[in-house]
C-alpha positions in Angstrom: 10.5 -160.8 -64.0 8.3 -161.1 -67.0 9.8 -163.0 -70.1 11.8 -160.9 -72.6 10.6 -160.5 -76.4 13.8 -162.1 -77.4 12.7 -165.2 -75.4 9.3 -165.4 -76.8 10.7 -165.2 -80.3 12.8 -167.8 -79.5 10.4 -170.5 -77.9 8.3 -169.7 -81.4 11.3 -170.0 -83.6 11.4 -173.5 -81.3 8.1 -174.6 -82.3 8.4 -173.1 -86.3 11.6 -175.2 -86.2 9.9 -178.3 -85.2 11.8 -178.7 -81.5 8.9 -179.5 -79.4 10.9 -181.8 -77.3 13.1 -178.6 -76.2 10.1 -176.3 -76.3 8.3 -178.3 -73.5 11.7 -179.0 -71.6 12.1 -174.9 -71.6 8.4 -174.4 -71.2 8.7 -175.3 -67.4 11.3 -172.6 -67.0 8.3 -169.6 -68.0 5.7 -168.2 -65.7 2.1 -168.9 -67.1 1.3 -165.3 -68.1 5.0 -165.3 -70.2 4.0 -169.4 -71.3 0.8 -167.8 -72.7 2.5 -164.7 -74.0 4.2 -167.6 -76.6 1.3 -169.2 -77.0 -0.5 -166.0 -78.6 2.1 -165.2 -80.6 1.9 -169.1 -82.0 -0.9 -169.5 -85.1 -3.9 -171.4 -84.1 -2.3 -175.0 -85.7 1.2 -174.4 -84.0 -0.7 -174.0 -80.4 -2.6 -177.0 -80.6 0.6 -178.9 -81.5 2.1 -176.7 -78.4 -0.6 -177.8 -75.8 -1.0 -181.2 -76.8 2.5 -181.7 -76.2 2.6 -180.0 -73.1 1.6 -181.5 -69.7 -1.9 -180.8 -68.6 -1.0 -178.7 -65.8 1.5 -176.6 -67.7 -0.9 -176.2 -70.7 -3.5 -175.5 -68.2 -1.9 -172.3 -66.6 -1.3 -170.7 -69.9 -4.4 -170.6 -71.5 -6.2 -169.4 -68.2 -3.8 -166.5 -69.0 -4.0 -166.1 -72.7 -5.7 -162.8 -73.9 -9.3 -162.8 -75.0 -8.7 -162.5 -78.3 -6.6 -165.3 -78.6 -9.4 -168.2 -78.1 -8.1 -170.4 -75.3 -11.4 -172.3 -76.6 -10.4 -172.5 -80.0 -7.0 -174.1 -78.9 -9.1 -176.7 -76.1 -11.7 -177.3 -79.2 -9.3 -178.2 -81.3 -7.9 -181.1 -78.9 -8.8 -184.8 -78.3 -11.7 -185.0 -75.9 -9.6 -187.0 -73.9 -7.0 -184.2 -73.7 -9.0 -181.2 -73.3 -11.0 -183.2 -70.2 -6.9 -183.5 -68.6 -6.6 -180.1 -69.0 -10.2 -178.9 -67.8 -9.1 -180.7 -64.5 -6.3 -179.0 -64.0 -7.5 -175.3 -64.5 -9.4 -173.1 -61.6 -13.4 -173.7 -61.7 -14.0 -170.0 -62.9 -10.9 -170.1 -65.4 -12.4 -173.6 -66.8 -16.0 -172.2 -67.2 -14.6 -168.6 -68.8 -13.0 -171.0 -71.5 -15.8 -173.6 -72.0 -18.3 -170.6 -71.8 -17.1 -169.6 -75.2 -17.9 -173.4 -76.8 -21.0 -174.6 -78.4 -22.9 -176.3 -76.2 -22.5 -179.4 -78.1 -18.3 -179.1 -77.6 -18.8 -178.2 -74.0 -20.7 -181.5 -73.0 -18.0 -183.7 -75.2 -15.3 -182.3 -73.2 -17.1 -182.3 -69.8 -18.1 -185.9 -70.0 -14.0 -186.8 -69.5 -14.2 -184.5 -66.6 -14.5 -186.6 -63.6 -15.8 -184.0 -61.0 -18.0 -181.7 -63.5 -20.8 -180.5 -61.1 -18.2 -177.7 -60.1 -18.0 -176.0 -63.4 -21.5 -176.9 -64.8 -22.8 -174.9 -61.5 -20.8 -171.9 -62.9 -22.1 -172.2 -66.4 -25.2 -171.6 -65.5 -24.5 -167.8 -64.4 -23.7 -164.6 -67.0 -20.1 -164.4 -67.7 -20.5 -160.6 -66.5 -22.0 -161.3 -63.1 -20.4 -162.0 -59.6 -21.5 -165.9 -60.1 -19.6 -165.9 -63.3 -16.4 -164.6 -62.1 -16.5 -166.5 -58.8 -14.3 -169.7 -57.9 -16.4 -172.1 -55.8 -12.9 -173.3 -54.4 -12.3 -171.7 -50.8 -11.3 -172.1 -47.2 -14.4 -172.1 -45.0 -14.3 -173.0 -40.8 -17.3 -173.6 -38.7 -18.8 -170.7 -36.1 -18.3 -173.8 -33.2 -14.7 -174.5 -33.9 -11.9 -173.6 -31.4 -8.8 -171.3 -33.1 -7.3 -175.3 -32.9 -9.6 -176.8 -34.7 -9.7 -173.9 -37.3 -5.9 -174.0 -37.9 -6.5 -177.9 -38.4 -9.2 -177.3 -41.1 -7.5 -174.4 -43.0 -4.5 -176.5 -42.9 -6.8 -179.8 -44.8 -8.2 -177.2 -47.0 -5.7 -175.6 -47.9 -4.1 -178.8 -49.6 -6.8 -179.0 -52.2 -7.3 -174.7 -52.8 -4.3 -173.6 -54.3 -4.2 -169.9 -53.1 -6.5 -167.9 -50.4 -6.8 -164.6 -49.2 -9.6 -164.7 -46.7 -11.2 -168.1 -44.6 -15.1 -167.6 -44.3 -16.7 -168.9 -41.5 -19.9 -170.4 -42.1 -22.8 -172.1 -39.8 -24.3 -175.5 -39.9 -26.2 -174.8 -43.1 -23.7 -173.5 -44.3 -24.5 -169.8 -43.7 -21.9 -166.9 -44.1 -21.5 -165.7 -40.7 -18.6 -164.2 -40.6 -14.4 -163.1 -41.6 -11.6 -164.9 -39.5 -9.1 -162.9 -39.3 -5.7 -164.4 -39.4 -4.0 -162.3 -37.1 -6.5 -163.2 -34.4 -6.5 -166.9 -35.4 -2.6 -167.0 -34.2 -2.8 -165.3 -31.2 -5.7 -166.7 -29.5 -6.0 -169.1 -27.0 -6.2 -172.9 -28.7 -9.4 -173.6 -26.9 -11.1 -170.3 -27.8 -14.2 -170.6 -30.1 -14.3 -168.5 -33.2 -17.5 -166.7 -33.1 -15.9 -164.8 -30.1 -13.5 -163.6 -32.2 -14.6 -163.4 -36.1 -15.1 -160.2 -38.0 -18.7 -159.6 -39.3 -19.5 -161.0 -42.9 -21.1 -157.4 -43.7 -19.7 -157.3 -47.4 -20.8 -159.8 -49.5 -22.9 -159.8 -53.0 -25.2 -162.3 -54.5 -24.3 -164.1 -57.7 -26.5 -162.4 -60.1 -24.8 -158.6 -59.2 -22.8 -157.2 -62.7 -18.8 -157.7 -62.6 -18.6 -153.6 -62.7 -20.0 -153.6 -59.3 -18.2 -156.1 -57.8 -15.2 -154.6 -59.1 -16.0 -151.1 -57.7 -17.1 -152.5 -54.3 -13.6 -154.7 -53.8 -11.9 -151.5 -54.7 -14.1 -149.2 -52.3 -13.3 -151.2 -49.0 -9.9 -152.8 -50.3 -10.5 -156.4 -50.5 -8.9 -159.2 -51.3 -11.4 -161.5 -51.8 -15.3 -160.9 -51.8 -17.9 -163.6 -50.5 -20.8 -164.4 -53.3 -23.9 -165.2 -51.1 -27.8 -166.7 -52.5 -30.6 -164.7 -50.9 -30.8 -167.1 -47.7 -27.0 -166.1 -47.1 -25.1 -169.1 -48.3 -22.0 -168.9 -49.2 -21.5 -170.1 -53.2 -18.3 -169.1 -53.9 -15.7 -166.0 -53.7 -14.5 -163.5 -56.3 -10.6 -162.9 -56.0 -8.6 -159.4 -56.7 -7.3 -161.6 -60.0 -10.7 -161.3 -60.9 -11.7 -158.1 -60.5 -8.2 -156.8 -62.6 -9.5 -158.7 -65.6 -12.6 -157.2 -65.3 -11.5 -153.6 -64.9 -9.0 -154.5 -67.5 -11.9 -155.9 -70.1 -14.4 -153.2 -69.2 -11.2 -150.2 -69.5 -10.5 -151.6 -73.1 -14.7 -152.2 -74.1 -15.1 -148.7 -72.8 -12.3 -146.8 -75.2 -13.3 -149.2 -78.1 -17.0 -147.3 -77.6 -15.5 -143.7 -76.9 -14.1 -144.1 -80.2 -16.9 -145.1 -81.7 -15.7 -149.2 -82.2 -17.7 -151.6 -81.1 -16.2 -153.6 -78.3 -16.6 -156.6 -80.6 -14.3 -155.7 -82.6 -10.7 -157.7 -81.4 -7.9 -155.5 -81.2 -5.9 -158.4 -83.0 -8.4 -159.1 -85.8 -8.5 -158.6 -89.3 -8.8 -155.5 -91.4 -12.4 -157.2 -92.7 -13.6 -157.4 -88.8 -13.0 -153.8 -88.3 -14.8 -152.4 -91.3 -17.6 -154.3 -90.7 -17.4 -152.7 -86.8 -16.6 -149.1 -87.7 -18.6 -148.9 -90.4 -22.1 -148.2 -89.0 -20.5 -146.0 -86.4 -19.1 -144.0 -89.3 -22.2 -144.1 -91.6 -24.3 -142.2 -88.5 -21.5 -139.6 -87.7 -21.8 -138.8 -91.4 -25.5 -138.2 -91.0 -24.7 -136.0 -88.4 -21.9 -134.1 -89.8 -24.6 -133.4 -92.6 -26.6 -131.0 -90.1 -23.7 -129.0 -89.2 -23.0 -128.5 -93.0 -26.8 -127.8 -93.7 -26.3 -125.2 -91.3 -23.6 -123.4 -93.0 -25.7 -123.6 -96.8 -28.7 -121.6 -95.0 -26.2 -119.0 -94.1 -24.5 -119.3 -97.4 -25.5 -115.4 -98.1 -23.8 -114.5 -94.9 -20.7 -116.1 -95.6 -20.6 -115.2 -99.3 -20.7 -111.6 -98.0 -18.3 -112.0 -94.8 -15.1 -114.3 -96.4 -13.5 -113.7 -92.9 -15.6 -116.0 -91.6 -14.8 -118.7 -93.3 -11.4 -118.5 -91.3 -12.7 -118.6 -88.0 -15.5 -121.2 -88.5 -13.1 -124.3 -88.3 -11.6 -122.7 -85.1 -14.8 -122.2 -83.3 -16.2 -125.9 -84.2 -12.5 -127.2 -83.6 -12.4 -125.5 -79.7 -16.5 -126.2 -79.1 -15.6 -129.9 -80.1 -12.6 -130.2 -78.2 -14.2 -128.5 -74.6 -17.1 -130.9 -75.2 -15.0 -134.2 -75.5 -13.4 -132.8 -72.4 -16.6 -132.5 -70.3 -17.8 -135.7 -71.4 -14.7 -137.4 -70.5 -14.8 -136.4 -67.3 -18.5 -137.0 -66.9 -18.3 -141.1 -68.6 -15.7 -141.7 -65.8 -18.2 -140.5 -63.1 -20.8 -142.6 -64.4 -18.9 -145.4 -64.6 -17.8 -145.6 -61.2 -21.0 -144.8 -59.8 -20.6 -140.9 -58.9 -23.3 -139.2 -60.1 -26.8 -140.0 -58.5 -30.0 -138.1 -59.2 -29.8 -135.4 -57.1 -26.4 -134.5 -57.9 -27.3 -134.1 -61.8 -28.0 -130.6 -61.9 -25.0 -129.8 -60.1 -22.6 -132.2 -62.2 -24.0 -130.1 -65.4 -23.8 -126.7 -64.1 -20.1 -126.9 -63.0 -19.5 -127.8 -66.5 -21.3 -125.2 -68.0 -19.6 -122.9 -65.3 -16.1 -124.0 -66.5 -17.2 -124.0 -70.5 -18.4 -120.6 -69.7 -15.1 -119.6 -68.2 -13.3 -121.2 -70.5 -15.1 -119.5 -73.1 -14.9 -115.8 -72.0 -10.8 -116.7 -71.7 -10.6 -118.3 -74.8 -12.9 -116.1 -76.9 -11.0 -112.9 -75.6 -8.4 -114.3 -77.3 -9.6 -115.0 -80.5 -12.1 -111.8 -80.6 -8.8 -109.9 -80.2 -6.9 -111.9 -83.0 -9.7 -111.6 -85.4 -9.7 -107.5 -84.6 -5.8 -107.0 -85.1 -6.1 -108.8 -88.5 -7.3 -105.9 -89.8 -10.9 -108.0 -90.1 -12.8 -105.1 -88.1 -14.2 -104.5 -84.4 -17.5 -106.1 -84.9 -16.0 -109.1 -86.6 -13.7 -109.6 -83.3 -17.3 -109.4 -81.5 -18.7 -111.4 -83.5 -16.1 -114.1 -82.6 -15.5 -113.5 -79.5 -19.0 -114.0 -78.7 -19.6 -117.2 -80.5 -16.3 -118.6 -79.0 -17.8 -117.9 -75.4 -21.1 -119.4 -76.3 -20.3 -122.5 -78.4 -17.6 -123.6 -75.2 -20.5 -122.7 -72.6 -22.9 -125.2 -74.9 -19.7 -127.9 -74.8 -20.0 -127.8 -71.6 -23.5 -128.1 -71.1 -23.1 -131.0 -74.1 -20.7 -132.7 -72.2 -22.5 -133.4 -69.3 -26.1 -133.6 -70.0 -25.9 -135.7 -73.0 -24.3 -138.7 -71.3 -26.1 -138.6 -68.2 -29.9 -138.2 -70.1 -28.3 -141.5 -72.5 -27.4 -143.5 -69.1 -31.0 -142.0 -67.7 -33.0 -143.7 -71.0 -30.7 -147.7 -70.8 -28.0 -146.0 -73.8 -24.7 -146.9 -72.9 -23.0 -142.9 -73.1 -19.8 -144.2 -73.6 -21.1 -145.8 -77.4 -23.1 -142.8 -78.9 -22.1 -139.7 -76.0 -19.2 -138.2 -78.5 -21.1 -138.2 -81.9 -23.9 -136.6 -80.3 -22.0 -134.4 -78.4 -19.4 -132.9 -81.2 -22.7 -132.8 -83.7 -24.1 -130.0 -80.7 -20.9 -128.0 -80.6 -20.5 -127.8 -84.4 -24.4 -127.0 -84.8 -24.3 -124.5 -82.3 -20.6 -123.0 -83.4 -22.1 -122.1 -86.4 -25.1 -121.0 -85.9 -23.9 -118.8 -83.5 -20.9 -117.0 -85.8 -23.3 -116.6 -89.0 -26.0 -115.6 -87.2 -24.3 -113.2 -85.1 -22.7 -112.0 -88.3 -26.0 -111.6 -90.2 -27.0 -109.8 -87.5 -24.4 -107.0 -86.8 -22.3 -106.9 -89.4 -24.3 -106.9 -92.4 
């Protein structure tokens, strides 16, 4: 059971108060994640107090867990070298280079040199953060192709003294090769003198270290996997990615991909100050006004029209409003299928025609509706045309907006997900209006 908010408060009201000795007493009595759930709500100077007067292996676990935006590397920075090595040693490989990662290089290397077995974490330095080799743990259970199911239980049973959780045992030949998945169930109910290549499961899912953490991600999901082995090119085994793993990343790349839907740049920190997130939304903002311009330029060429038609000024807002709506719609959908991987080449004319099927449909429904509204308000048959018809075309161009935009960004290196929804509601309210005062200029004056 996760810590209450009333708990939190009052391990911070510990801390404010200046009881440290009963803060680290009731520290041990929290789960990491809940541990580092006080630790964020803590100021910077109050969590280096906090961690220095922990023990290693307490402070340790909770900032492996602390948010991104809370700068576990700030806190370790901030430390004695001597301390920050102690607690280096006692965090996971991958957790300890995700930390140090964020540190000038300078910091790193004065911490690392009080690490006593470094070679670990500098070897996952060296990899992208966003990559299978940065996510990976080098720590895991491996058993030779020539051991008997005795042996192997022997050997898992040594390893597993120095790995502190494992989902999967790898077995691996002489040069250390990946050759293979013992299962467990097998393991216990063979014969003790059986050898384990009779009885392993074929390695045939593994990725190499340089593969993005999106991938990795949606491959673990696709096959269900606890644990994924990360290979080089001559097939030996580096390291594993965990399902821990994987939920951060979907978590990180859920949260960078709505900070860009929105237009926010996913540098932005959802806990910084008001000063961070001008200077983020900003630009974004400054572009969609450029934009927004062309719509209104389209509205003072047919200033004649709507000087001469008032009615229309009515329905003008209604017919952007739906076209924007439908197309935010359609590129919703469409993001998500690029994201995971479901849309490729030859299925891009189909994606966009059963969108601008459904914005057609859509249309016709919709524009019925508002043709028939515009006609009862004593506005006039052709005006209710004249609607109607630009209703059914500005949601059939949503729909076409929706989908192609996105995929033709993701076709050119453009990230859809950043610049997909200015683009797309700029289209719709172009196209809205041209539409309505063109058709009006046409048939009704």
């Amino acid at each position: 059971m996760s810590a209450s908010p009333d708990r939190v408060e009052w391990m911070v009201d510990l801390v404010r108060n200046g009881e440290i000795p009963v803060f680290v007493r009731r520290a041990h009595d929290f789960e990491p994640a809940d541990l580092a759930d006080v630790l964020a709500a803590l100021d910077e100077d109050e969590r280096v107090t906090v961690v220095q007067a922990l023990p290693p292996e307490l402070s340790s676990q909770a900032l492996a867990e602390l948010p991104q935006d809370a700068h576990a590397e700030d806190t370790l920075a901030a430390l004695s070298p001597e301390r920050a090595a102690q607690i280096v040693e006692q965090l996971e490989d991958d957790d300890a280079a995700d930390i140090l990662r964020e540190m000038e290089p300078r910091t790193q290397e004065r911490i690392l040199q009080g690490v006593e077995d470094r070679s670990e974490v500098e070897r996952l330095l060296r990899y992208d953060e966003e990559t299978a080799g940065g996510r990976m743990t080098t720590h895991l259970v491996t058993v030779r192709d020539t051991a008997t199911a005795a042996e192997a239980l022997d050997e898992i049973r040594r390893q597993s003294e120095e790995v502190e959780d494992f989902y999967q045992v790898f077995v691996v030949d002489g040069d250390r090769r990946l050759v293979g998945i013992l299962p467990f169930k097998s393991l216990v109910v063979s014969r003790p003198e059986r050898r384990i290549g009779e009885f392993m499961a074929d390695a045939d899912i593994s990725v190499k270290p340089d593969l993005d953490q999106e991938e990795v991600a949606r491959l673990m999901a696709r096959y269900n996997l606890p644990s994924v082995a990360v290979v080089d090119d001559s097939g030996h085994l580096l390291g594993r990615v965990t399902f821990d793993d994987v939920i951060d990343v979907v978590e990180a790349e859920t949260t960078e991909d709505m900070l860009k839907f929105g237009g926010v740049s996913p540098d932005e920190e959802l806990g910084g100050g008001w000063t961070e997130a001008v200077r983020s939304r900003l630009p974004w903002l400054c572009l969609n006004l450029v934009t927004a311009s062309l719509a209104a330029g389209v509205v003072y060429l047919f200033r004649d029209t709507v000087a001469a038609t008032l009615a229309l000024a009515m329905w003008m807002p209604v017919i952007a409003g739906m076209g924007g709506n439908a197309g935010t719609q359609a590129l919703a959908v469409t993001v998500r299928r690029l994201a995971l991987g479901l849309i490729p080449s030859h299925l891009f004319l189909r994606v966009v025609g059963k969108e601008i099927l459904v914005g057609m449909t859509n249309g016709l429904a919709i524009g019925a509706v508002v043709g028939l509204a515009a006609a009862l308000l004593g506005e006039g048959t052709m005006l209710g045309l004249v609607v109607f018809l630009a209703m059914a075309g500005n949601l059939l161009v949503a729909g076409f907006a929706g989908a192609f935009i996105p995929i033709i960004l993701e076709r050119f290196g453009v990230d859809p997900a950043i610049a997909s929804s200015i683009f797309v509601t700029t289209f719709t309210d172009v196209c809205g209006f041209v539409l309505l005062l063109g058709l009006a200029g046409w048939l009704l004056l």
